[in-house]
C-alpha positions as protocol buffer text, in pm:
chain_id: "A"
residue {
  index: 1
  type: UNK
  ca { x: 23610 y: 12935 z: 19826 }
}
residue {
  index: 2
  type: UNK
  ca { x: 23268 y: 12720 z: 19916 }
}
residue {
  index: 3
  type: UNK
  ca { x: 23343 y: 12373 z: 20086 }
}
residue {
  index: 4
  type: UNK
  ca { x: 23210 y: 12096 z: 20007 }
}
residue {
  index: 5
  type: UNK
  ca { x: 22900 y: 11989 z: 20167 }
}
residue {
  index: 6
  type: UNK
  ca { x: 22984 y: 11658 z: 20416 }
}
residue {
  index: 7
  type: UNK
  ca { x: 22737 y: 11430 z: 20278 }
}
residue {
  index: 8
  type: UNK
  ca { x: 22887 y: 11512 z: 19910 }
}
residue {
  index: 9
  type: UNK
  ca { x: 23250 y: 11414 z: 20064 }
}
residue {
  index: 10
  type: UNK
  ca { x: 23084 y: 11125 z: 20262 }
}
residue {
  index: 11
  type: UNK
  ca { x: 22975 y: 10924 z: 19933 }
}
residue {
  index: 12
  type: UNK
  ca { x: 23377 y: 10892 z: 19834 }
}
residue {
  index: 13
  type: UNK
  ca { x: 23451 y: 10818 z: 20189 }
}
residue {
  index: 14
  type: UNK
  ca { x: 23641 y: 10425 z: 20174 }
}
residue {
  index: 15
  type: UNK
  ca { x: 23602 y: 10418 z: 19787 }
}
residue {
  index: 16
  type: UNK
  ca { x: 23980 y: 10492 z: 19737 }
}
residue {
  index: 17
  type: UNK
  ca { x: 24185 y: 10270 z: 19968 }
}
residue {
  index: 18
  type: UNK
  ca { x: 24550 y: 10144 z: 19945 }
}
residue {
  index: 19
  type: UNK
  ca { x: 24540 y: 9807 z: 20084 }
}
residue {
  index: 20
  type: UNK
  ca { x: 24864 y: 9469 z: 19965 }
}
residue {
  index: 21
  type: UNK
  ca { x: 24618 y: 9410 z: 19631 }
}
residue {
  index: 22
  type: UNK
  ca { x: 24683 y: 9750 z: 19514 }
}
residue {
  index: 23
  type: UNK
  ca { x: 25015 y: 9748 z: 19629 }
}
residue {
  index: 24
  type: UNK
  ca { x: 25105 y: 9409 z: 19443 }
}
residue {
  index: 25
  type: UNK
  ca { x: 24992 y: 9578 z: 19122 }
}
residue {
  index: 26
  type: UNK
  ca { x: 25230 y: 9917 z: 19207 }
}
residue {
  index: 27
  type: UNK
  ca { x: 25588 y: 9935 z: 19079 }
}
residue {
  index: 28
  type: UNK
  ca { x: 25852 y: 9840 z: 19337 }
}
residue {
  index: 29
  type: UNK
  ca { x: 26005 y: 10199 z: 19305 }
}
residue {
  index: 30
  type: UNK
  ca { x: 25703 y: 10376 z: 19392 }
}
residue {
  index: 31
  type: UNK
  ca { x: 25620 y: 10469 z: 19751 }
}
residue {
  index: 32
  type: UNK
  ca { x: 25307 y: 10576 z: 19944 }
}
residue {
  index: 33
  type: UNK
  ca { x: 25324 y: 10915 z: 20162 }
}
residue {
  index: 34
  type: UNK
  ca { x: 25001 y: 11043 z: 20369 }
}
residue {
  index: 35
  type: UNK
  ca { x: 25006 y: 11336 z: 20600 }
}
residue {
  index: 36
  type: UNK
  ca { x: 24848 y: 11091 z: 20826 }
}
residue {
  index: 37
  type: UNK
  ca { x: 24590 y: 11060 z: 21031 }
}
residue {
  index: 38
  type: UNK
  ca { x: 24512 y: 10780 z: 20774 }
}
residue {
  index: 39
  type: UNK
  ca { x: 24118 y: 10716 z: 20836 }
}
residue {
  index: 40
  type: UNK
  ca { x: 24022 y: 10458 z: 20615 }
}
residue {
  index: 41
  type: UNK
  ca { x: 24242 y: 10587 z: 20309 }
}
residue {
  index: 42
  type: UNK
  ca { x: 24575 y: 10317 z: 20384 }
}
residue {
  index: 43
  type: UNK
  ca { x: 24503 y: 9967 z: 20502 }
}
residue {
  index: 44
  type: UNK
  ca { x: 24735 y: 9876 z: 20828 }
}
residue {
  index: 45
  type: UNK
  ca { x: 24875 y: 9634 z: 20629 }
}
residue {
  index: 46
  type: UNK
  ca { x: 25057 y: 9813 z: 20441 }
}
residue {
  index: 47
  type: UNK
  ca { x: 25274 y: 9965 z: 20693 }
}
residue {
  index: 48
  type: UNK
  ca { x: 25489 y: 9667 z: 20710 }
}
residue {
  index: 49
  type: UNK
  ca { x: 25595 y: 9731 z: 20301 }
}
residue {
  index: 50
  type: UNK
  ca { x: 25895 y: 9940 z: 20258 }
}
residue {
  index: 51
  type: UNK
  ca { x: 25702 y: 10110 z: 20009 }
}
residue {
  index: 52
  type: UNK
  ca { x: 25526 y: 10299 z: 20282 }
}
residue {
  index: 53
  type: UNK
  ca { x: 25704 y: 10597 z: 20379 }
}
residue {
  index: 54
  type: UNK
  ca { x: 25444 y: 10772 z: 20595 }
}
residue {
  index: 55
  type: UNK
  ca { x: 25552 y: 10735 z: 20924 }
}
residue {
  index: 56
  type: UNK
  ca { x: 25923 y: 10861 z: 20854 }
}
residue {
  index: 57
  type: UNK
  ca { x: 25691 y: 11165 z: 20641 }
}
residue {
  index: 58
  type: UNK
  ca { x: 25542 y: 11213 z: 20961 }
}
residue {
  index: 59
  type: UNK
  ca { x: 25868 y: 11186 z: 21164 }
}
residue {
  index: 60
  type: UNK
  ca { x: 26056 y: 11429 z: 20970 }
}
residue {
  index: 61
  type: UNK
  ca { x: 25755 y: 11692 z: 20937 }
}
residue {
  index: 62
  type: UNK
  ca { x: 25742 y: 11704 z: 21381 }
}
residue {
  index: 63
  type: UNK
  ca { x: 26117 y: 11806 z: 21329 }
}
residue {
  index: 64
  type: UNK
  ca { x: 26103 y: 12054 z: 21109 }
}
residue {
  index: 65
  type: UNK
  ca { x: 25786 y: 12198 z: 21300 }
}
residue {
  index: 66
  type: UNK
  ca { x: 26026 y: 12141 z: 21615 }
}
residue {
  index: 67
  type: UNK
  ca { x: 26309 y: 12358 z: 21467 }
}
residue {
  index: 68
  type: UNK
  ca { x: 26108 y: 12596 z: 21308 }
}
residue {
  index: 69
  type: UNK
  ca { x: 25949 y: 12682 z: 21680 }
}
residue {
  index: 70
  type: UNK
  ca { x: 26309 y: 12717 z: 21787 }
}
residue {
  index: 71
  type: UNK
  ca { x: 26360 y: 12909 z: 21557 }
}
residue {
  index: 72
  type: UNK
  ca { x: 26080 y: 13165 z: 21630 }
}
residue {
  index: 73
  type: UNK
  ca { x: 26103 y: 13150 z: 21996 }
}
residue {
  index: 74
  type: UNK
  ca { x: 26488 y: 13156 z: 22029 }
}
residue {
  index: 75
  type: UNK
  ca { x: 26616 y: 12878 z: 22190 }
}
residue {
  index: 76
  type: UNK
  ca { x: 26903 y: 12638 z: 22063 }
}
């Protein structure tokens, strides 16, 4: 599978971004996950909505990767 060129991914680069105006218009259910690092893709601002779940995503994911290493190398 080709990649695509960087100048062809640099013109979308900031055109999608989830800043409070988009998340004013969002339903109060929804919430926002990233694999992080964010870039330019989530304002800061909206870390302080409960909406935003990425930083527990990211907490969760370094366990997992924690036990799974257990796992593999044997230890408890």
């Amino acid at each position: 599978m080709d990649l695509p060129d960087v100048a062809f991914l640099n013109l979308f680069q900031g055109a999608y971004v989830v800043d409070t105006n988009l998340m004013k218009s969002a339903p109060s259910g929804m919430i926002v996950m990233h694999p992080l690092p964010r870039v330019d893709e989530i304002a800061t601002e909206v870390d302080s909505d409960p909406r935003a779940c990425y930083f527990r995503q990211m907490e969760n994911g370094m366990f997992v990767r924690m036990a799974i290493l257990a796992l593999i190398l044997g230890t408890p």
